[in-house]
N, C-alpha and C positions, 0 to 999 in steps of 0.2 A: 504494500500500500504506500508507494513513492508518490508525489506530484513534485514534478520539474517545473521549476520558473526561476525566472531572471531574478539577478538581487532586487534591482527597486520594484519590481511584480512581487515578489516576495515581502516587502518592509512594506510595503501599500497594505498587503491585503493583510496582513498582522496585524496594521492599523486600525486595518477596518473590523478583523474580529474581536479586536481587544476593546473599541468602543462597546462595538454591540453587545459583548460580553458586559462588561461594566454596567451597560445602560441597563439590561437585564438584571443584574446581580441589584441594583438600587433599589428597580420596579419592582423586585417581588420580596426584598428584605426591608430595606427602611422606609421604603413610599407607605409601604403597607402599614408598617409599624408607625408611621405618624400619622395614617389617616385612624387608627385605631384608638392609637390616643386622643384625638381630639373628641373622637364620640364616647372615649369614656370621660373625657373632663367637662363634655355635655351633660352626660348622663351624672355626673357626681353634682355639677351644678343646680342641675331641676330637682336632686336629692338634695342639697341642702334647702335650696327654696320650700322646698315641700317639708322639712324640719326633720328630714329622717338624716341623723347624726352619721347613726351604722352604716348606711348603707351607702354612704358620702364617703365616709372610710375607706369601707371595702373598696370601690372603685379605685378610688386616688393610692393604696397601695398594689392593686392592678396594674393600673395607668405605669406607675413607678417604675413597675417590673420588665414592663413591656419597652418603657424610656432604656432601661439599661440593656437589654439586648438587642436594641435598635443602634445604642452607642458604639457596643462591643461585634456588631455587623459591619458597622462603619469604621472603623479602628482595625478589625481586619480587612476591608478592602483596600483602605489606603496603604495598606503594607502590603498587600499583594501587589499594589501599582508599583513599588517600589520599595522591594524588602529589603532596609536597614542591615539586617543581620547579615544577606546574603555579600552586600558591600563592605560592612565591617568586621564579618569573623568567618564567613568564608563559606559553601555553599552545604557541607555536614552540618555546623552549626544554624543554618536557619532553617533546613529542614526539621532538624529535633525540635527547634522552637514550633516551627510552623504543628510539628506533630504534634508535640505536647498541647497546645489550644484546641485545636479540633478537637482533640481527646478528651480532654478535663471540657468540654462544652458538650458533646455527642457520646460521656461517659462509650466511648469505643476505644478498645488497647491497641495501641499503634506503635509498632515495632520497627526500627529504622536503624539503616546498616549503609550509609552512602558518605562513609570520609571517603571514600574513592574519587567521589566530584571534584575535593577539591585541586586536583589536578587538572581537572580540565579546563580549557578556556571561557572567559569574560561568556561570551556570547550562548555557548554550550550551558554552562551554569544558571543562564538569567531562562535559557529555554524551560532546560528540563525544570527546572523550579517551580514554573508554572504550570507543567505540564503535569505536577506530582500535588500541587495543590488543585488544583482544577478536577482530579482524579479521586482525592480524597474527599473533596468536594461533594461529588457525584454519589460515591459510595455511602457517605453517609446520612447523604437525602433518598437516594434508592434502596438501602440495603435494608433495616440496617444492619451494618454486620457486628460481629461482638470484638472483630479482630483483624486487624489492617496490618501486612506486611510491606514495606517498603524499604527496596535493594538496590542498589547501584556495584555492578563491578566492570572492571576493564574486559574489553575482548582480545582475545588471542593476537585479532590482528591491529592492534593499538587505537581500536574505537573504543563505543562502553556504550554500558546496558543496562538500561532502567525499568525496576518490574515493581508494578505495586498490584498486588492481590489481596482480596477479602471474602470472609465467605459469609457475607450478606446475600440473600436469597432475591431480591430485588435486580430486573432486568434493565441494560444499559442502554436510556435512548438511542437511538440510530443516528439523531443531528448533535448529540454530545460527544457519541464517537468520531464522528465526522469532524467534528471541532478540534479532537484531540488530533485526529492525525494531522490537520490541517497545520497545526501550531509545530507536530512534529517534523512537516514540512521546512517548515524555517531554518529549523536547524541539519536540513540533509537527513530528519532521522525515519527510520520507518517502526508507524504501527501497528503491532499486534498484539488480537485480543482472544484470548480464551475464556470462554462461559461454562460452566457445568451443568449437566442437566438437572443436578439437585440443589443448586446452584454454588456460586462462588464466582467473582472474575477476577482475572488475571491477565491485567494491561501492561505491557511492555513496548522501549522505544528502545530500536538497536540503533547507533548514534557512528556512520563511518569514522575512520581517524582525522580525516583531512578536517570536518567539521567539528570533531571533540575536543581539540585546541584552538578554537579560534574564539 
């Protein structure tokens, strides 16, 4: 599952699915999460008017609740736009970061073994990055699974390979997979995807040499 195109045919259309990606990720996490709150700080408002203390209460620490995982939605997309960690301590440590959150949010044990990346190049690292968030992403809105492995090692012939499986019983859109390879596109990488039929998947990008150091 290769697709060929020119560098700026390539940096275009990244462009264009990293908005649409984003735009999407806003619309269905915090758009949601602040039109929800506003009808509950309606609904707490007409409960105080109306004198019922309780139930003004309950709402507004509803509403509360809903504000902080609306914040913590937003705090992690703008580090997906550009993960701090990945530029400051290098692409094993912001992976574990990145694992550790999804996990302690989506209580799913997530198990990660990729200091191998940091060997690889600037542009390889910023790839698979988002290719391994994006993925973990998916798994634990479709799965859910109770357990996410995620591997990175060199290949034989001085590429590398990235595999993240889970056995969440949850089926893998068609236009998310498409998206993944898309992205794996950017970086020369090819994807591959195994599903079970009781389930479990197992997404992997083999990453040639020429583009694993650049």
């Amino acid at each position: 599952m290769t697709i060929a195109r020119g560098p700026l045919a390539e940096r275009l259309a990244a462009e264009r699915d990293e908005r649409r990606r984003i735009g999407e990720l806003i619309h269905d996490g915090p758009v949601q999460s602040l039109a929800a709150i506003s009808q509950m700080l309606e609904a707490a408002v007409q409960a105080t008017a109306a004198g019922d203390a309780v139930a003004a209460g309950t709402i507004l620490v509803r509403a509360t609740e809903v504000a902080r995982e609306a914040s913590a939605d937003l705090r992690e997309l703008v580090d997906g736009i550009e993960p701090a960690a990945l530029h400051d301590r290098g692409f094993g440590a912001a992976v574990r970061e990145l694992a550790d959150r999804v996990g302690a949010r989506r209580a799913v044990q997530i198990d990660v073994d990729v200091d191998a990346g940091d060997a690889l190049g600037d542009g390889a690292q910023v790839g698979l990055y988002q290719i391994v968030r994006e993925a973990l992403d998916q798994a634990v809105r479709r799965g859910p699974p109770s357990r996410v492995e995620v591997t990175l090692r060199p290949t034989s012939s001085g590429g590398a390979e990235l595999v993240v499986a889970d056995d969440g019983s949850g089926e893998r859109r068609r236009e998310v997979l498409d998206g993944l390879a898309e992205r794996a596109a950017t970086i020369n990488g090819e994807l591959r995807v195994e599903q079970g039929e009781s389930g479990g998947t197992s997404i992997s990008v083999v990453v040639p040499p020429s583009a694993a150091q650049r």
